[in-house]
N, C-alpha and C positions, 0 to 999 in steps of 0.2 A: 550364861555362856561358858564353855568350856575349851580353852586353849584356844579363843575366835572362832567356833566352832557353833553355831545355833543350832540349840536341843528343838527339833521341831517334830512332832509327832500328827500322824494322821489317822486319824478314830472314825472309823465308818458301819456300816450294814446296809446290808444289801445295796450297794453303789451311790448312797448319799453317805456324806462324811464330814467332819469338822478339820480343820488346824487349832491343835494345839500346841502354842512353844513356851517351854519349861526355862527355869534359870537355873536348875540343877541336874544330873542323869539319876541321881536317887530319887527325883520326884516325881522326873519322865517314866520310873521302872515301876513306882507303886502304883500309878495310874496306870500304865499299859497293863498290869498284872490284874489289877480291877477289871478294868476294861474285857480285856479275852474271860477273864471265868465269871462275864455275865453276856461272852457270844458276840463278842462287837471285833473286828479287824483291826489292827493298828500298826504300823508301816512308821517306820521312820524317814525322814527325808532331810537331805540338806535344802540350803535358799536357794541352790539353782533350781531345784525341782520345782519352788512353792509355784514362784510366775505362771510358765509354762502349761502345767499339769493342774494346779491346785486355787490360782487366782481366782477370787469372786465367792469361795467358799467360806463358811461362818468359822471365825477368828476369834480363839480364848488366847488371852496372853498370862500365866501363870505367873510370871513376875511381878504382874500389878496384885500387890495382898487384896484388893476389894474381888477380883476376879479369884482368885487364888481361894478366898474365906468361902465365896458364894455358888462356885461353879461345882453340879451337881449330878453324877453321870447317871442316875434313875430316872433324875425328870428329863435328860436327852432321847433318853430310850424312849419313854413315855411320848415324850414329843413326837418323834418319828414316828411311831407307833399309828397314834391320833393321826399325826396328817397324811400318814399313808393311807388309815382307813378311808379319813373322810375325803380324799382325791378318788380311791379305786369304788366309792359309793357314787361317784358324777363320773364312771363311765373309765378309773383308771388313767391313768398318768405312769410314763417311765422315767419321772422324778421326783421326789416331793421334799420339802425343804419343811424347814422350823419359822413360821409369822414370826 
């Protein structure tokens, strides 16, 4: 956190999206830099927005180092990717999520 301030980023494509919150803005800015120059969306938000807007969505917390060591944004793409294919193969869905 920063000044009581939760670094919390939102990492999407094509209208599915993760929450991501950071315990640094240097770590939240390598990632969001990642992120756009491999074409993914990413929006920052404070905690009022998360409830509201963003609740029920899949939750990386980068402060936990196991999260932090493991979390890997090729195999998110990849992810999305897959379940979008195999939804729009049984006839398309206007959301598809990561099992």
């Amino acid at each position: 956190m920063t000044n009581g301030k939760r670094l919390i980023l939102v990492v999407g494509k094509e209208g599915s999206a993760v929450i991501i919150e950071f315990a640094d803005l240097a770590s939240m800015q390598c990632l969001r830099q990642e992120a756009e120059s491999k074409g993914l969306t990413c929006k920052q938000i404070g905690i009022e927005d998360y409830l509201p807007t963003y609740r029920g969505r899949r939750y990386f917390d980068m402060q936990n180092p196991i999260t932090k060591k493991l979390f890997n944004l090729d195999y998110l793409i990849q992810a999305w990717e897959s379940d979008k294919n195999h939804h729009d193969g049984e006839g398309g869905v206007d959301e598809w999520f990561i099992h």
